[in-house]
Predicted model as a PDB file, atoms N, CA, C, CB and O in Angstrom, pLDDT in the B-factor column:
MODEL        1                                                                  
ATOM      1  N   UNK A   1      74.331  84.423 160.247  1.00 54.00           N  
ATOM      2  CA  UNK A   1      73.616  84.551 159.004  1.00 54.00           C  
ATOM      3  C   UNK A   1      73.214  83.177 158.520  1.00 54.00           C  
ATOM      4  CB  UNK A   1      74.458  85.277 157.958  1.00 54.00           C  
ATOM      5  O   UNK A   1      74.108  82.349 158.343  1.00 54.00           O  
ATOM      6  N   UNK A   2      71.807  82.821 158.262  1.00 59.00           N  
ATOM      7  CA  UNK A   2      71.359  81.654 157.510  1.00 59.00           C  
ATOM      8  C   UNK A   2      71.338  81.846 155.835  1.00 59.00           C  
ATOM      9  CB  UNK A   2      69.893  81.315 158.052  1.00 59.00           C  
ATOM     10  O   UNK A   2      70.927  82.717 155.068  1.00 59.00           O  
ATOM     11  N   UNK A   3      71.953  80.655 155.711  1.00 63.00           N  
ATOM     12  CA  UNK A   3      71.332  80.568 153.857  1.00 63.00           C  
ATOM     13  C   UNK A   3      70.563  79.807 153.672  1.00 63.00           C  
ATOM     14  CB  UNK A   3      72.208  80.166 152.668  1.00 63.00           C  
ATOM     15  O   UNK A   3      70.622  78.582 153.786  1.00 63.00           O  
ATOM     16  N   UNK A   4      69.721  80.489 153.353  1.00 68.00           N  
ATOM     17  CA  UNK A   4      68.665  79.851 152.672  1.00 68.00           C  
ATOM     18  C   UNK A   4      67.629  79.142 153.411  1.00 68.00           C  
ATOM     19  CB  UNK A   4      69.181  79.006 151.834  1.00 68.00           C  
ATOM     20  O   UNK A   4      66.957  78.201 152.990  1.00 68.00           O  
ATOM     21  N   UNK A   5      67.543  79.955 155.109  1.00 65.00           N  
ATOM     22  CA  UNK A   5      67.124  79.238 156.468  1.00 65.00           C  
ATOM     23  C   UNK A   5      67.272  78.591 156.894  1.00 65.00           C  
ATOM     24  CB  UNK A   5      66.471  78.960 156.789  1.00 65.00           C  
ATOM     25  O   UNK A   5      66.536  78.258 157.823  1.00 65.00           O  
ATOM     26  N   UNK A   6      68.879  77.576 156.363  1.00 67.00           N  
ATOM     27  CA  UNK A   6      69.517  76.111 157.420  1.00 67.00           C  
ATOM     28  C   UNK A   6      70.762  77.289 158.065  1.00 67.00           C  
ATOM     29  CB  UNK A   6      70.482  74.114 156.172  1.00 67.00           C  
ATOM     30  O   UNK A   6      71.422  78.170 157.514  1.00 67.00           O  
ATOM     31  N   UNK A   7      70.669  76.729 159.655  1.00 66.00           N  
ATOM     32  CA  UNK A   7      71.904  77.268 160.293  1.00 66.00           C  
ATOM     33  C   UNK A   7      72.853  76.302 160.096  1.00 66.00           C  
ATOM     34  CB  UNK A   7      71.795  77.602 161.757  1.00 66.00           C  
ATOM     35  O   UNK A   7      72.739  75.151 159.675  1.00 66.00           O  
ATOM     36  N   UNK A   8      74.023  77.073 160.544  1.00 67.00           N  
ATOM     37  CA  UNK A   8      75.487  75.894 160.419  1.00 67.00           C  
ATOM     38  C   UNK A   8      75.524  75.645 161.474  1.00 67.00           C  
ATOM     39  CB  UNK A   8      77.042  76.262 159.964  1.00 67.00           C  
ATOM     40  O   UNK A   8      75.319  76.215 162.546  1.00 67.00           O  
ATOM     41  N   UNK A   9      76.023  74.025 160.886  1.00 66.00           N  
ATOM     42  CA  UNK A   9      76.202  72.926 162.092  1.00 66.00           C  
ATOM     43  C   UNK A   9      77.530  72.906 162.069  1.00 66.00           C  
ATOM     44  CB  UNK A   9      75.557  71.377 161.941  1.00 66.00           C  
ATOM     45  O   UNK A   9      78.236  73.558 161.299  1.00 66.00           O  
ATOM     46  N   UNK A  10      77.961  72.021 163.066  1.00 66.00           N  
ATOM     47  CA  UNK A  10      79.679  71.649 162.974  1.00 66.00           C  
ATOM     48  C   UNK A  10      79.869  70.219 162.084  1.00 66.00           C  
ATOM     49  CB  UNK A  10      80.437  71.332 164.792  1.00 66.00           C  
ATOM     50  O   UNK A  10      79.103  69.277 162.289  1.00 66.00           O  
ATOM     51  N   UNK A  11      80.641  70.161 161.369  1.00 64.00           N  
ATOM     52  CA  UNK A  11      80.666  68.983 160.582  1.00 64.00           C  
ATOM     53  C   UNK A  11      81.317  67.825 161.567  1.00 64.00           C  
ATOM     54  CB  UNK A  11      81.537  69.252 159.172  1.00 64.00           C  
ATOM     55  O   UNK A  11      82.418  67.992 162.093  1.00 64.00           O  
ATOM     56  N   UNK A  12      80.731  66.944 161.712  1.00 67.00           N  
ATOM     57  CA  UNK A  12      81.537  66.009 162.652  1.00 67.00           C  
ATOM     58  C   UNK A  12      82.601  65.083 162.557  1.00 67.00           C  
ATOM     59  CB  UNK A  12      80.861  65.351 163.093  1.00 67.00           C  
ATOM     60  O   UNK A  12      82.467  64.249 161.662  1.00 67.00           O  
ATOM     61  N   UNK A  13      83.685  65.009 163.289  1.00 67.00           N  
ATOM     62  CA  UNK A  13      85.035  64.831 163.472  1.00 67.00           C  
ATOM     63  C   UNK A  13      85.088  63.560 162.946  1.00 67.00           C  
ATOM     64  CB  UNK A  13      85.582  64.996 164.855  1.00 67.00           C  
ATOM     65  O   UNK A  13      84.098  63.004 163.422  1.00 67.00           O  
ATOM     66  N   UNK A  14      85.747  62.671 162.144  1.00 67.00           N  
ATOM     67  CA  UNK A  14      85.866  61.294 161.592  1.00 67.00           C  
ATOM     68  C   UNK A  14      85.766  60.243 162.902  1.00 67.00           C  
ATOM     69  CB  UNK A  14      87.377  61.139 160.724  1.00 67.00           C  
ATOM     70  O   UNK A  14      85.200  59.152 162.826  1.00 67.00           O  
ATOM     71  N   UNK A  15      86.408  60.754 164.104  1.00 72.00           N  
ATOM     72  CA  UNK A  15      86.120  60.087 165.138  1.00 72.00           C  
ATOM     73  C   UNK A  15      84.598  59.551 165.512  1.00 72.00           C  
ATOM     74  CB  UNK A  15      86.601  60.853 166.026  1.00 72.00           C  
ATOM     75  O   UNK A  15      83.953  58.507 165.613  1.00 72.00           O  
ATOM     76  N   UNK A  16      84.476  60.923 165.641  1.00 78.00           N  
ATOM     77  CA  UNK A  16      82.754  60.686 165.910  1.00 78.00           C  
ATOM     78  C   UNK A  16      81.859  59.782 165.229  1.00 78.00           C  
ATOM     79  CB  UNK A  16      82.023  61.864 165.646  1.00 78.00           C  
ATOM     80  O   UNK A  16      80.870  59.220 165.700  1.00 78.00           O  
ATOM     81  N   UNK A  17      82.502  59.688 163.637  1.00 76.00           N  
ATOM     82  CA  UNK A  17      81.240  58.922 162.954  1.00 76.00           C  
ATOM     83  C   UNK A  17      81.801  57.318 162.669  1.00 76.00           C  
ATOM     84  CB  UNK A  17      80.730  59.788 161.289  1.00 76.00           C  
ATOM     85  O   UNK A  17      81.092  56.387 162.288  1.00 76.00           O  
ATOM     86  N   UNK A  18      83.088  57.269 162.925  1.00 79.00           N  
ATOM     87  CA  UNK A  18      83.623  55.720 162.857  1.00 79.00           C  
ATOM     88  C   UNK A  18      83.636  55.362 164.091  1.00 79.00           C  
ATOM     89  CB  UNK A  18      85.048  55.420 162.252  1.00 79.00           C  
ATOM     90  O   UNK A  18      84.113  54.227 164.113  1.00 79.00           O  
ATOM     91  N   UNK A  19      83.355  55.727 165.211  1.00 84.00           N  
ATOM     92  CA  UNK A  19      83.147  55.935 166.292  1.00 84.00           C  
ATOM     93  C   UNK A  19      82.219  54.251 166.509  1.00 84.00           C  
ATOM     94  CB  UNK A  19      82.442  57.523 166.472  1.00 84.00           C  
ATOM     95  O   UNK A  19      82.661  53.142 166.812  1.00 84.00           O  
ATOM     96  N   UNK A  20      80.856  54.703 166.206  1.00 87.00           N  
ATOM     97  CA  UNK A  20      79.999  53.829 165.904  1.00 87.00           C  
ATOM     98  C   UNK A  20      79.706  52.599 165.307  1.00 87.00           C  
ATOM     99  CB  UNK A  20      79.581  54.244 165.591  1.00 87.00           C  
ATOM    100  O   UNK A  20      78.861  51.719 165.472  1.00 87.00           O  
ATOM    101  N   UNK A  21      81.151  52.904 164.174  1.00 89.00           N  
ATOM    102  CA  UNK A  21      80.801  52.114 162.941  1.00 89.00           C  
ATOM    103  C   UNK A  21      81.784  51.157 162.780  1.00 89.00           C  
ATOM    104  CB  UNK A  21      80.685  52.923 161.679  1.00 89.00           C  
ATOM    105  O   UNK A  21      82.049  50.538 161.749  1.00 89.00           O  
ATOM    106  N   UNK A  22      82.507  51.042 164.273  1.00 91.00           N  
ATOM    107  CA  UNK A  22      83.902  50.177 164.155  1.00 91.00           C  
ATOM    108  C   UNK A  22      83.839  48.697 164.279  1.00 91.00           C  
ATOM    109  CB  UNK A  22      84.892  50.582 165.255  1.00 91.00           C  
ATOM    110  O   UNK A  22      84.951  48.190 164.134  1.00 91.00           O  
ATOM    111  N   UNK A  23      82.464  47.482 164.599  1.00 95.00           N  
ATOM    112  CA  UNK A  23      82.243  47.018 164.350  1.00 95.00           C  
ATOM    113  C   UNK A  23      81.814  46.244 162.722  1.00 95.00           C  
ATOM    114  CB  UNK A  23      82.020  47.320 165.104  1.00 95.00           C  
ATOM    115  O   UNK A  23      81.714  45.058 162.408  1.00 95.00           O  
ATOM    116  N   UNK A  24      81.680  47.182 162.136  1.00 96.00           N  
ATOM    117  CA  UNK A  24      80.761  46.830 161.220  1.00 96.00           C  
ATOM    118  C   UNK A  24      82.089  46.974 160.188  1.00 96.00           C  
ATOM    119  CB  UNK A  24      79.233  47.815 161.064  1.00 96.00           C  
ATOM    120  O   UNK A  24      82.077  46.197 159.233  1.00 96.00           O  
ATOM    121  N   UNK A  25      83.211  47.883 160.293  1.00 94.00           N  
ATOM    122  CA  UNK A  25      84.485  47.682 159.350  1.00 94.00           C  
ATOM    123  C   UNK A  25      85.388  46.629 159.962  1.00 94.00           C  
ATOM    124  CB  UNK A  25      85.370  49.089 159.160  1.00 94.00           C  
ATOM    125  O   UNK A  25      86.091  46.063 159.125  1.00 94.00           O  
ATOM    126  N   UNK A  26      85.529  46.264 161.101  1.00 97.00           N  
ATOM    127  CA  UNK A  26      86.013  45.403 160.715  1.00 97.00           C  
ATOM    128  C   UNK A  26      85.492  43.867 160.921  1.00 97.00           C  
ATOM    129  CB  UNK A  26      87.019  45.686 161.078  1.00 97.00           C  
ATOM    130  O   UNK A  26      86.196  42.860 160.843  1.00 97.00           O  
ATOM    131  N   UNK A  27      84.583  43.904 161.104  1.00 98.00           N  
ATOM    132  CA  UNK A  27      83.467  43.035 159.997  1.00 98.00           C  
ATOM    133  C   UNK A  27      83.255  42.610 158.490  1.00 98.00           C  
ATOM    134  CB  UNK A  27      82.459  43.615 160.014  1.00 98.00           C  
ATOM    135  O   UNK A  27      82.828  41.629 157.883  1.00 98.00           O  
ATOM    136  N   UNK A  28      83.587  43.408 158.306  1.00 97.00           N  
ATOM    137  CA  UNK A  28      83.761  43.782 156.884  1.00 97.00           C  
ATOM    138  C   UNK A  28      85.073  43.790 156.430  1.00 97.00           C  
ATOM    139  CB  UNK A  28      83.244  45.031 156.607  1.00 97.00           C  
ATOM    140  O   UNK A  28      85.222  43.203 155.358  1.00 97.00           O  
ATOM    141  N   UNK A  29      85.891  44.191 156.835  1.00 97.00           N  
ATOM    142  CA  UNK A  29      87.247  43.553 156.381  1.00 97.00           C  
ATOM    143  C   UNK A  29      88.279  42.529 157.057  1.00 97.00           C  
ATOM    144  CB  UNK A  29      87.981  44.552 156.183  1.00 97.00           C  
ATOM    145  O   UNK A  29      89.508  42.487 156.999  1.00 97.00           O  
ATOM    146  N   UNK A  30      87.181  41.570 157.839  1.00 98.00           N  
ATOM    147  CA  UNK A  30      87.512  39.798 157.976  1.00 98.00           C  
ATOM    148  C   UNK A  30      87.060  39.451 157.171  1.00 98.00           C  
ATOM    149  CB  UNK A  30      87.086  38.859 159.023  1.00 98.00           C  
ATOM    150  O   UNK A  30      87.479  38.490 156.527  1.00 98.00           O  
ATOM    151  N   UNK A  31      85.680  40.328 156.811  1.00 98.00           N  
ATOM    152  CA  UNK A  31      84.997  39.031 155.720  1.00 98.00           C  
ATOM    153  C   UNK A  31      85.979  39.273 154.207  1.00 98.00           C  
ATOM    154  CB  UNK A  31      82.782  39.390 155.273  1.00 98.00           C  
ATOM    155  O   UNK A  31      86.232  38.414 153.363  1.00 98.00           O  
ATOM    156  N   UNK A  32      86.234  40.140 154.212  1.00 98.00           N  
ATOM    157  CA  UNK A  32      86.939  40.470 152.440  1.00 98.00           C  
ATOM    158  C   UNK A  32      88.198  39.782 152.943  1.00 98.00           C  
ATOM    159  CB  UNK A  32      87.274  42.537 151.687  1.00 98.00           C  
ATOM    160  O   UNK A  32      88.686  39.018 152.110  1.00 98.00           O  
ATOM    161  N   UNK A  33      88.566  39.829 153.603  1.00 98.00           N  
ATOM    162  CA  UNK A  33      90.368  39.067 153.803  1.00 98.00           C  
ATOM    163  C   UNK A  33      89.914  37.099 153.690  1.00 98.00           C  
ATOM    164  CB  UNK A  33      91.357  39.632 156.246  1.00 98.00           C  
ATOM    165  O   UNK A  33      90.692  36.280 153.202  1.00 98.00           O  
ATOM    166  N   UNK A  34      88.674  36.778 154.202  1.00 98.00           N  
ATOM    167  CA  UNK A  34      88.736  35.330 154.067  1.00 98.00           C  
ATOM    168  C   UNK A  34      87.751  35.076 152.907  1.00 98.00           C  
ATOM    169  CB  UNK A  34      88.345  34.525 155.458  1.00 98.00           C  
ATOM    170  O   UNK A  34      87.782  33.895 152.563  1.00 98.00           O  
ATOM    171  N   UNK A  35      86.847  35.868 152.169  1.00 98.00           N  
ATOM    172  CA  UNK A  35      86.668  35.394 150.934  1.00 98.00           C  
ATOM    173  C   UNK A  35      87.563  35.517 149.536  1.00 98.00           C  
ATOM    174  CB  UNK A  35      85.608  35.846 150.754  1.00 98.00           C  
ATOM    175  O   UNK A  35      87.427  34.799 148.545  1.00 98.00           O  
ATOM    176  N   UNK A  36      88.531  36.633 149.707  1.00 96.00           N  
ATOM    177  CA  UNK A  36      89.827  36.853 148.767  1.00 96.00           C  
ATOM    178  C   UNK A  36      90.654  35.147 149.128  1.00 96.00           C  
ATOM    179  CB  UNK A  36      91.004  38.625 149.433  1.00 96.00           C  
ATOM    180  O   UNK A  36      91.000  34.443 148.180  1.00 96.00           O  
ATOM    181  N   UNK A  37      90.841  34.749 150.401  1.00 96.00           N  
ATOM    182  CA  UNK A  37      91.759  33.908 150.500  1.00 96.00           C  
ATOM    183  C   UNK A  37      90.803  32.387 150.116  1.00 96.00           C  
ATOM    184  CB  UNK A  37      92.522  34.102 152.046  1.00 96.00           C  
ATOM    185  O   UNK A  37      91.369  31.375 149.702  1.00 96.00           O  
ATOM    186  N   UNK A  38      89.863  32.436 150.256  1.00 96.00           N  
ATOM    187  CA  UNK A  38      88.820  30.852 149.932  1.00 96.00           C  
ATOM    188  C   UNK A  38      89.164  31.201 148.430  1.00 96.00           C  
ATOM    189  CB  UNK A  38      86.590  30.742 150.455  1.00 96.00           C  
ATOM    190  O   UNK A  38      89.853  30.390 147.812  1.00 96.00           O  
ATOM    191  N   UNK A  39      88.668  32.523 147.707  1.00 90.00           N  
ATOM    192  CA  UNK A  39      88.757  32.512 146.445  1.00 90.00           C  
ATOM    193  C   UNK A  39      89.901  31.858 145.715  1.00 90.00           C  
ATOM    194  CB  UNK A  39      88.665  33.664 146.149  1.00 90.00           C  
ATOM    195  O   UNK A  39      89.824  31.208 144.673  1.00 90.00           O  
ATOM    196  N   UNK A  40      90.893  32.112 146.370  1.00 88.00           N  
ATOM    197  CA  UNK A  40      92.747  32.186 145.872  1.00 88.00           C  
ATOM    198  C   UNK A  40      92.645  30.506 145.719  1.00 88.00           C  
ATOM    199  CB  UNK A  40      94.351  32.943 147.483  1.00 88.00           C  
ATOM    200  O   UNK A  40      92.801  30.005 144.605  1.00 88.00           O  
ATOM    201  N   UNK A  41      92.392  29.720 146.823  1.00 89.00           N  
ATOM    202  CA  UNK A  41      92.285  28.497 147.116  1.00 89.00           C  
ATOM    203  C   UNK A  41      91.233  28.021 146.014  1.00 89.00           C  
ATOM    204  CB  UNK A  41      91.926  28.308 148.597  1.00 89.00           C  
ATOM    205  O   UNK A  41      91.698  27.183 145.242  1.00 89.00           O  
ATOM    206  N   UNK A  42      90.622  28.191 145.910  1.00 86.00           N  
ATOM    207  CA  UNK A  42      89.587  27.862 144.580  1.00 86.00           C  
ATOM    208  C   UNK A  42      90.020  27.168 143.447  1.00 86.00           C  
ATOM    209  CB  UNK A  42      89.086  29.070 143.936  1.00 86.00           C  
ATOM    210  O   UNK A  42      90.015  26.074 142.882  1.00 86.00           O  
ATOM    211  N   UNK A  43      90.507  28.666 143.368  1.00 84.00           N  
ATOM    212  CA  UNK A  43      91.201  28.976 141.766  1.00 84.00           C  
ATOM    213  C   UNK A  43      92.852  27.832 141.467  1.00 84.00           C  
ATOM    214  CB  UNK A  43      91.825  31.192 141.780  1.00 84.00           C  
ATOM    215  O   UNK A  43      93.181  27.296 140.408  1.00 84.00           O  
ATOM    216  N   UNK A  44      93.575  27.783 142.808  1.00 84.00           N  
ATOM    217  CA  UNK A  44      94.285  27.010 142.905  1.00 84.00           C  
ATOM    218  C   UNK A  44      94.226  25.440 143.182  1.00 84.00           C  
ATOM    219  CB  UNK A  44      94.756  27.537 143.486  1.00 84.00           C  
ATOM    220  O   UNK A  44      95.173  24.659 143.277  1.00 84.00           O  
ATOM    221  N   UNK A  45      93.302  25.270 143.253  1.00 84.00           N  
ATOM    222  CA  UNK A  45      92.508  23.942 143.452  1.00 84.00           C  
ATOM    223  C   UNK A  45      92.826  22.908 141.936  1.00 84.00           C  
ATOM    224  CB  UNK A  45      90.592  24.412 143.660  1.00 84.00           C  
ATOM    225  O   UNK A  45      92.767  23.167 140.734  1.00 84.00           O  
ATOM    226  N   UNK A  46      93.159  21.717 142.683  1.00 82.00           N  
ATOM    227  CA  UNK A  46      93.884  21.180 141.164  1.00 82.00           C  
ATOM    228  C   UNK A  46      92.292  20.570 140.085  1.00 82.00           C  
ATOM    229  CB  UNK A  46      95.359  19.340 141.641  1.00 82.00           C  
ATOM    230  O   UNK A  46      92.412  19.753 139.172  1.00 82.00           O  
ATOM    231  N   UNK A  47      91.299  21.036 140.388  1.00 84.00           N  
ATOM    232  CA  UNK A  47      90.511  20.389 139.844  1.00 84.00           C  
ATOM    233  C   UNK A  47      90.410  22.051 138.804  1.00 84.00           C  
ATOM    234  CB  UNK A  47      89.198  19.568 140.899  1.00 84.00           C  
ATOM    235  O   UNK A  47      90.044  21.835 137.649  1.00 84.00           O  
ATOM    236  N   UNK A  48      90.590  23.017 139.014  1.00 81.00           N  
ATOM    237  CA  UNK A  48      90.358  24.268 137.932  1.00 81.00           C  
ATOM    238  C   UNK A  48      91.640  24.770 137.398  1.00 81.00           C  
ATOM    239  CB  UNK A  48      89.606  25.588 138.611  1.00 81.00           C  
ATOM    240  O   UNK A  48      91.785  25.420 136.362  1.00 81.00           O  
ATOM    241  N   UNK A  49      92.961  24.222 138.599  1.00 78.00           N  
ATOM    242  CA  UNK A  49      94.449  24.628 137.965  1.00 78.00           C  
ATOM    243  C   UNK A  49      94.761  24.543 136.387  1.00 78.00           C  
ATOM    244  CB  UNK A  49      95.530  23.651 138.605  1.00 78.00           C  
ATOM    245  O   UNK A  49      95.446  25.282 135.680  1.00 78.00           O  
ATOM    246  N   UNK A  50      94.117  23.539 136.121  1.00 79.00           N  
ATOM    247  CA  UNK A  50      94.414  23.245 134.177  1.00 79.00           C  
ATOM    248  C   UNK A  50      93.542  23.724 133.567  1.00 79.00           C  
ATOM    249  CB  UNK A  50      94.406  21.727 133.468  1.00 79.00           C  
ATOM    250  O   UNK A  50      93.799  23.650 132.365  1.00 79.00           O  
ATOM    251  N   UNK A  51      92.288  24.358 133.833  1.00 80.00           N  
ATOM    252  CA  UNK A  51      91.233  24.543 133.393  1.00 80.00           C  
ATOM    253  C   UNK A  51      91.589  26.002 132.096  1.00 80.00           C  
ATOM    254  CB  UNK A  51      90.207  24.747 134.779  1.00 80.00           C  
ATOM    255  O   UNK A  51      91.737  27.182 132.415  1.00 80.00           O  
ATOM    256  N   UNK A  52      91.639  25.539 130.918  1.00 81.00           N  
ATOM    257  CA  UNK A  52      91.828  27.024 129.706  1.00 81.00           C  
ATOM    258  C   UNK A  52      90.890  28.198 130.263  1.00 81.00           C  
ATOM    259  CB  UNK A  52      91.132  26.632 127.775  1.00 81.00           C  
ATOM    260  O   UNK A  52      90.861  29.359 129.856  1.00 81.00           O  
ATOM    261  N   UNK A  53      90.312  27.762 131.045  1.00 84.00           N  
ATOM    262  CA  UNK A  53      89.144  29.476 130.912  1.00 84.00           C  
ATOM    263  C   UNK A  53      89.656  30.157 132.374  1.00 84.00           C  
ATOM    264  CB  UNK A  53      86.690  29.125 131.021  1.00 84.00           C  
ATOM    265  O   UNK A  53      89.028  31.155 132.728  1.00 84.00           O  
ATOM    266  N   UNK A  54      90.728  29.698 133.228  1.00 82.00           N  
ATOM    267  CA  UNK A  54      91.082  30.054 134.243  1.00 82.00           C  
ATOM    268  C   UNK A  54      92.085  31.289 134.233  1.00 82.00           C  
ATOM    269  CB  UNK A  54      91.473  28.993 134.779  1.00 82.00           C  
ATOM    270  O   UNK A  54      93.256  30.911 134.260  1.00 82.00           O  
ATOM    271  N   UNK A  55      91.952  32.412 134.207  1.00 81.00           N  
ATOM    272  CA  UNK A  55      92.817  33.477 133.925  1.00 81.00           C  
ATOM    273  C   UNK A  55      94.361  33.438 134.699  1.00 81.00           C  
ATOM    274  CB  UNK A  55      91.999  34.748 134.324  1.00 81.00           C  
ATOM    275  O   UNK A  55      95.383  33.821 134.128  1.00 81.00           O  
ATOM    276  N   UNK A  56      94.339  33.008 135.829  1.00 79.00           N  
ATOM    277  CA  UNK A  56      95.382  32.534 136.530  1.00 79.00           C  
ATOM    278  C   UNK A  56      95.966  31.203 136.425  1.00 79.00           C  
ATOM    279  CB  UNK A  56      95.085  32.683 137.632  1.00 79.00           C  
ATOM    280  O   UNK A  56      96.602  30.672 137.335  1.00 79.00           O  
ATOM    281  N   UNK A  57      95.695  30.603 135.118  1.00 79.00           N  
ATOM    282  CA  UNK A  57      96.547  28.858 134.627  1.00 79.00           C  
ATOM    283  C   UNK A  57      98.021  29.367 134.419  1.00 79.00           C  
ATOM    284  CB  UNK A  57      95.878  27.910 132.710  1.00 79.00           C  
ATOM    285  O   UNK A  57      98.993  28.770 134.881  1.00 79.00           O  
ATOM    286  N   UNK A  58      98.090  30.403 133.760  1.00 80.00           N  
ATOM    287  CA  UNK A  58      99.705  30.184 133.433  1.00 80.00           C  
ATOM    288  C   UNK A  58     100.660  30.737 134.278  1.00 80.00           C  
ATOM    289  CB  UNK A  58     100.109  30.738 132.147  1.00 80.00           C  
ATOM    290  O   UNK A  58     101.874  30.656 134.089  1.00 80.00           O  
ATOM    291  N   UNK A  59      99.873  31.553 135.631  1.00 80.00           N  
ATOM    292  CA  UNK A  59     100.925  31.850 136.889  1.00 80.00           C  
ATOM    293  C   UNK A  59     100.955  30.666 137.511  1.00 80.00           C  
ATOM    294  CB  UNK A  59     100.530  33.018 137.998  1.00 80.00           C  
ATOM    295  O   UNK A  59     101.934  30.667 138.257  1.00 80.00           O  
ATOM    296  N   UNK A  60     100.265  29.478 137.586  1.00 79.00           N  
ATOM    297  CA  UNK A  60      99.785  28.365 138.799  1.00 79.00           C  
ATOM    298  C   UNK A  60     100.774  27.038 137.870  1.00 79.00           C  
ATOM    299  CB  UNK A  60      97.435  28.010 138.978  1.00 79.00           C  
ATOM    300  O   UNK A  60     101.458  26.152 138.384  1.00 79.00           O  
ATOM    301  N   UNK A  61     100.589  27.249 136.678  1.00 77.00           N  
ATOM    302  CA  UNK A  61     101.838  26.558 136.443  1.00 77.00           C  
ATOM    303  C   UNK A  61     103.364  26.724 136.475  1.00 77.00           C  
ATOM    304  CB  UNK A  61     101.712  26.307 135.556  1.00 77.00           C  
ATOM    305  O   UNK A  61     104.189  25.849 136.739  1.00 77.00           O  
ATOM    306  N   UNK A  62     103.635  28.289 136.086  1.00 80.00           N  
ATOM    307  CA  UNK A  62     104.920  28.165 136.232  1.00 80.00           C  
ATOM    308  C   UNK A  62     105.131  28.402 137.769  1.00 80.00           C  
ATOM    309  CB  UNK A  62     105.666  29.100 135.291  1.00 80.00           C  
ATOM    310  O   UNK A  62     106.304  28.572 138.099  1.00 80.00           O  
ATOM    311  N   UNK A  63     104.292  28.436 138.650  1.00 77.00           N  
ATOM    312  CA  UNK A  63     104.783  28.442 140.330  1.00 77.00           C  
ATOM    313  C   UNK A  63     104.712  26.509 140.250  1.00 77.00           C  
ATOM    314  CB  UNK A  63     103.210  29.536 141.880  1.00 77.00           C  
ATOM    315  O   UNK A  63     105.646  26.068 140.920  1.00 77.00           O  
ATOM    316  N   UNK A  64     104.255  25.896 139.910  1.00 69.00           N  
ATOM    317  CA  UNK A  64     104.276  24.688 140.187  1.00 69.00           C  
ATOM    318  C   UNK A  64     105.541  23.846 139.575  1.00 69.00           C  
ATOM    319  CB  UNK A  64     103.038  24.244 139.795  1.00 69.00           C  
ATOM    320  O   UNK A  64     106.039  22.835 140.071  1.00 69.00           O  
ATOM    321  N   UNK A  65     105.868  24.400 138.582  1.00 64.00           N  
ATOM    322  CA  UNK A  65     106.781  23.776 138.147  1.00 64.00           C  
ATOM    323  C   UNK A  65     108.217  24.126 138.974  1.00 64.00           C  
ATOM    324  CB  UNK A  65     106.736  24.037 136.745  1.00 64.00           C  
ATOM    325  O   UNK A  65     109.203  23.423 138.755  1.00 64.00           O  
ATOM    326  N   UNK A  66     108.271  25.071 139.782  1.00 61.00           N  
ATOM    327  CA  UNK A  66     109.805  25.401 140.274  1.00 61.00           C  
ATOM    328  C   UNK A  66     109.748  24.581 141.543  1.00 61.00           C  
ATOM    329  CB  UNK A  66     110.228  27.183 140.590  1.00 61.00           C  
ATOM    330  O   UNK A  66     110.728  24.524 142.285  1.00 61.00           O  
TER     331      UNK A  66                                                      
ENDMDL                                                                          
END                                                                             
């Protein structure tokens, strides 16, 4: 029986469609793992460590001070 004149297909298996696409994730999650870690380094960088508008000043000091 058609609805609405589309026949049913088989929905395809997660295999099948990451199948293809397994380059491109983890591609994509080297690149998010080394711009999270350049970021971290940034922010920890002693030229923004003191900086008041830095949301992470008062974890970067009390790790510095122990």
């Amino acid at each position: 029986m058609s609805f609405f004149g589309y026949r049913k297909w088989p929905t395809p298996a997660s295999f099948c469609v990451l199948r293809p696409l397994w380059p491109f994730l983890a591609a994509g999650s080297i690149t998010i793992y080394y711009v999270a870690k350049i970021q971290d380094m940034a922010v920890r960088s002693p030229e923004y460590a003191k900086d008041p508008k830095n949301p992470h000043a008062s974890q970067i000091a009390n790790s510095a001070a122990h």
